[in-house]
Structure formats: structure tokens, C-alpha cells
C-alpha beads as a LAMMPS data file, in Angstrom:
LAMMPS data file: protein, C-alpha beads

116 atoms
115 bonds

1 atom types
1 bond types

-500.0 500.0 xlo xhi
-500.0 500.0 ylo yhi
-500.0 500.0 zlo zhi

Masses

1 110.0

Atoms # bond

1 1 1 -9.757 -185.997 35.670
2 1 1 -7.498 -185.391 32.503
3 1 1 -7.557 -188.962 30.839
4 1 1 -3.065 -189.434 30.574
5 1 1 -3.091 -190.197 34.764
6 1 1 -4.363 -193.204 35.567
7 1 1 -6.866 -193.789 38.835
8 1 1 -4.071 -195.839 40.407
9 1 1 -1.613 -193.081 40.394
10 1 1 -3.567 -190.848 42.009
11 1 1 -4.759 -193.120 44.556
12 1 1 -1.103 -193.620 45.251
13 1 1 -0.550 -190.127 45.534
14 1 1 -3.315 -189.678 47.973
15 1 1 -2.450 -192.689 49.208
16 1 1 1.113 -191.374 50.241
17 1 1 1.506 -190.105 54.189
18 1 1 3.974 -187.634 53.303
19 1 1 1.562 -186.824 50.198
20 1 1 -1.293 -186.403 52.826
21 1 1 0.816 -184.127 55.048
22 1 1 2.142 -181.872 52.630
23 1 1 -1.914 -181.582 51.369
24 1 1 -3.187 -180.425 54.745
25 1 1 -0.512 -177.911 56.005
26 1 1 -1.007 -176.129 52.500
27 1 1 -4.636 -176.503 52.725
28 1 1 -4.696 -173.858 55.692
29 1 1 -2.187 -172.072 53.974
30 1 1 0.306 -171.305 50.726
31 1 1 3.555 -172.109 52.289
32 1 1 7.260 -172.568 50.668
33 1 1 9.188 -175.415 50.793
34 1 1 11.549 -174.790 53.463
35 1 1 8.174 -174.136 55.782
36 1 1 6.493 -177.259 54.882
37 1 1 10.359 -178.994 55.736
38 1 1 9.949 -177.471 59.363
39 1 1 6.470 -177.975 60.136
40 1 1 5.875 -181.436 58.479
41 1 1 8.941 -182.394 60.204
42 1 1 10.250 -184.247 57.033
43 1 1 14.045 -183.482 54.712
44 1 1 13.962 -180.877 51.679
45 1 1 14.461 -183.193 49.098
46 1 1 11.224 -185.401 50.314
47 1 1 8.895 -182.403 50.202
48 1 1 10.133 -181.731 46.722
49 1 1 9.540 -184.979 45.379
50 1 1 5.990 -185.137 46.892
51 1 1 5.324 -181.897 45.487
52 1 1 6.163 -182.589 42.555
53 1 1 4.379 -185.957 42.460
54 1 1 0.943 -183.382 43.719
55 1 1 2.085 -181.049 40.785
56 1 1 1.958 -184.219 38.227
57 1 1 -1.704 -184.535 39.134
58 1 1 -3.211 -180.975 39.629
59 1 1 -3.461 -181.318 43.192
60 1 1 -1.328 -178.108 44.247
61 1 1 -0.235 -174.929 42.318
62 1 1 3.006 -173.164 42.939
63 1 1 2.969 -169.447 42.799
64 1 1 6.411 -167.345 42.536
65 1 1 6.466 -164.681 45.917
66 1 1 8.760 -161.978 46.872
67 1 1 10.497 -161.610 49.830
68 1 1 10.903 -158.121 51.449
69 1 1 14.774 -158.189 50.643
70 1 1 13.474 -158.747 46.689
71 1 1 14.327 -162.650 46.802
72 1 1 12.155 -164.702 45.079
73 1 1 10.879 -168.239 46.143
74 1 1 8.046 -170.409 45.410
75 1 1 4.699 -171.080 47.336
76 1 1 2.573 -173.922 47.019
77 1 1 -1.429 -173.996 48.119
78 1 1 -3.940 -176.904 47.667
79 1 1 -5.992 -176.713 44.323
80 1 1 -8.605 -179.098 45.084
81 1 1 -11.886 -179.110 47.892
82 1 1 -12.444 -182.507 47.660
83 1 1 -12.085 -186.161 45.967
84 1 1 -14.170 -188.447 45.605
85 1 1 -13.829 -191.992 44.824
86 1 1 -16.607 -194.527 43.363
87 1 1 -16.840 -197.908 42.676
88 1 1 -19.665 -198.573 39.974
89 1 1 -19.396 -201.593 37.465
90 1 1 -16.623 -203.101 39.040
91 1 1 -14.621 -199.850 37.961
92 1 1 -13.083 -197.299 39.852
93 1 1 -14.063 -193.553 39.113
94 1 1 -11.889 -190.752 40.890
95 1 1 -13.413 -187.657 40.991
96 1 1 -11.068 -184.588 42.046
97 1 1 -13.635 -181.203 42.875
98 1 1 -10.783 -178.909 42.096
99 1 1 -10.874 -175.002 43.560
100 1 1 -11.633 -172.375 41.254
101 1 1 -11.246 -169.084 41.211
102 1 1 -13.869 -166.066 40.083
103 1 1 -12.525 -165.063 37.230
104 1 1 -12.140 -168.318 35.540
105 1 1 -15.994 -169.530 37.203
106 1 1 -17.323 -166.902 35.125
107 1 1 -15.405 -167.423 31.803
108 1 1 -16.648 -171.072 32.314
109 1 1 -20.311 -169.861 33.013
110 1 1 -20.035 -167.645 29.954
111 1 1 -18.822 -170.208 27.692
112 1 1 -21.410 -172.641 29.160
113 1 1 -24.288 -169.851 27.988
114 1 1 -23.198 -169.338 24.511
115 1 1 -23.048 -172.682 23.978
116 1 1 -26.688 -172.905 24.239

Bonds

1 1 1 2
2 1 2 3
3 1 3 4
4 1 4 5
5 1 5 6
6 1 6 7
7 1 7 8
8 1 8 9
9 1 9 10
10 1 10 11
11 1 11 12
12 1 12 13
13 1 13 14
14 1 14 15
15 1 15 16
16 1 16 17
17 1 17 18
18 1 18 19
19 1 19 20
20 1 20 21
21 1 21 22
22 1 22 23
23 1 23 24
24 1 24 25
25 1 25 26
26 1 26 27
27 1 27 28
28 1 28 29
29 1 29 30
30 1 30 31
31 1 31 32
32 1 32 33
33 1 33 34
34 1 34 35
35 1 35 36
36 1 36 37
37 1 37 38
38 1 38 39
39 1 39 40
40 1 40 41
41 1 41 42
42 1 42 43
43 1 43 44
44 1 44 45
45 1 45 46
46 1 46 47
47 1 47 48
48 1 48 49
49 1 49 50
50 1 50 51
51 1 51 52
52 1 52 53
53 1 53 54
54 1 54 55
55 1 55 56
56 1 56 57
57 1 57 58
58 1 58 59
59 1 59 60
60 1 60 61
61 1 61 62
62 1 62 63
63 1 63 64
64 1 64 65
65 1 65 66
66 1 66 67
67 1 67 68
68 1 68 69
69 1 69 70
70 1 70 71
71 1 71 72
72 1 72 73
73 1 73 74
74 1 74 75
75 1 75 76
76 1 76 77
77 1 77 78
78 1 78 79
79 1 79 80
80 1 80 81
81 1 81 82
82 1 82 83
83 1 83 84
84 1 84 85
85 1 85 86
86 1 86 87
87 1 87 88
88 1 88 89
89 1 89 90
90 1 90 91
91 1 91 92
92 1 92 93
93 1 93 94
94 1 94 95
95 1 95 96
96 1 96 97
97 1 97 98
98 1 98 99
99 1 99 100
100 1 100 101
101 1 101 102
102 1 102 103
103 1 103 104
104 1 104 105
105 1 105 106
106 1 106 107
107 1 107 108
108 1 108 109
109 1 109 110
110 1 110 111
111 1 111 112
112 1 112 113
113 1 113 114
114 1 114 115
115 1 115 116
């Protein structure tokens, strides 16, 4: 987890119901904002301000699609499989198991050989 965001804020962010919801309908699928709005039940201006409070921390990426009349509009999926969260020393340690995809698993597998 990048040091400049601080455990508690992502525990708040996970923490959040309307967080939470937003994280599993996008975790079946990438879905615009106006979809999440209808099937989260909850006002366009709250799911842009939890998305962008999941964008602050890494926890979602937003993709640009194209609609068959050549409008564009954004999509949002889950970027993370898993978090974990420890308490060891009287600290808190907040582990985020982020998805990856191929291409970038292999530059990091490279990079990991060479550095041998």
C-alpha cells in the first residue's frame, strides 16, 4: 500500500456501505455510473463521490467505452482480489492483493529475474 494513504482512510473507505456496494456490483462486472445508480439503488452524485473516494485508493479503475451511436462514457471494474487486515505490535497493517493483468505479471517477473 503506497505510503501517502493512511490505514484509517482506507478502512473508512471499506468501511463505507455505499463504498461496499459500489465494490461488489463492479466486482461481477465493469459497469458505468448511471448502471451502478440503478442497480445499487442510490443518486448519481453519491456513486460519484464513492468512486472517486475508491479511485483515491486504487481500489477501482475507470476505463473510457464506446457506445454503438460513438458516445463515449466511462466504466469502472474492481482492481483488487482481496484485503487483508493485521494487527501485529499493536499496529495495524492493511494489505490490499490488487488484480493484475498478464502483461504487466510478466514485466514484473522479468524485472524480478534481472535483478538477480
Amino acid at each position: 500500500m503506497a505510503d501517502d494513504r493512511s490505514i484509517e482512510d482506507v478502512l473508512d473507505t471499506i468501511g463505507d456501505q455505499h463504498a461496499r456496494t459500489v465494490l461488489a456490483a463492479i466486482s461481477r462486472q465493469p459497469r458505468s455510473a448511471k448502471e451502478l445508480a440503478e442497480e445499487c439503488e442510490l443518486s448519481l452524485p453519491t456513486i460519484y463521490r464513492r468512486l472517486e473516494l475508491l479511485q483515491d485508493h486504487d481500489l477501482i479503475i475507470e476505463q473510457t467505452a464506446v457506445a454503438e451511436d460513438g458516445n463515449h462514457y466511462n466504466v469502472y471494474e474492481c482492481n483488487f482480489d482481496s484485503t487483508v487486515i493485521q494487527l501485529e505490535d499493536d499496529e495495524y497493517k492493511v494489505r490490499i492483493y490488487r488484480r493484475e493483468n498478464l502483461p504487466d505479471r510478466f514485466t514484473q517477473l522479468w524485472d524480478d529475474l534481472g535483478a538477480e
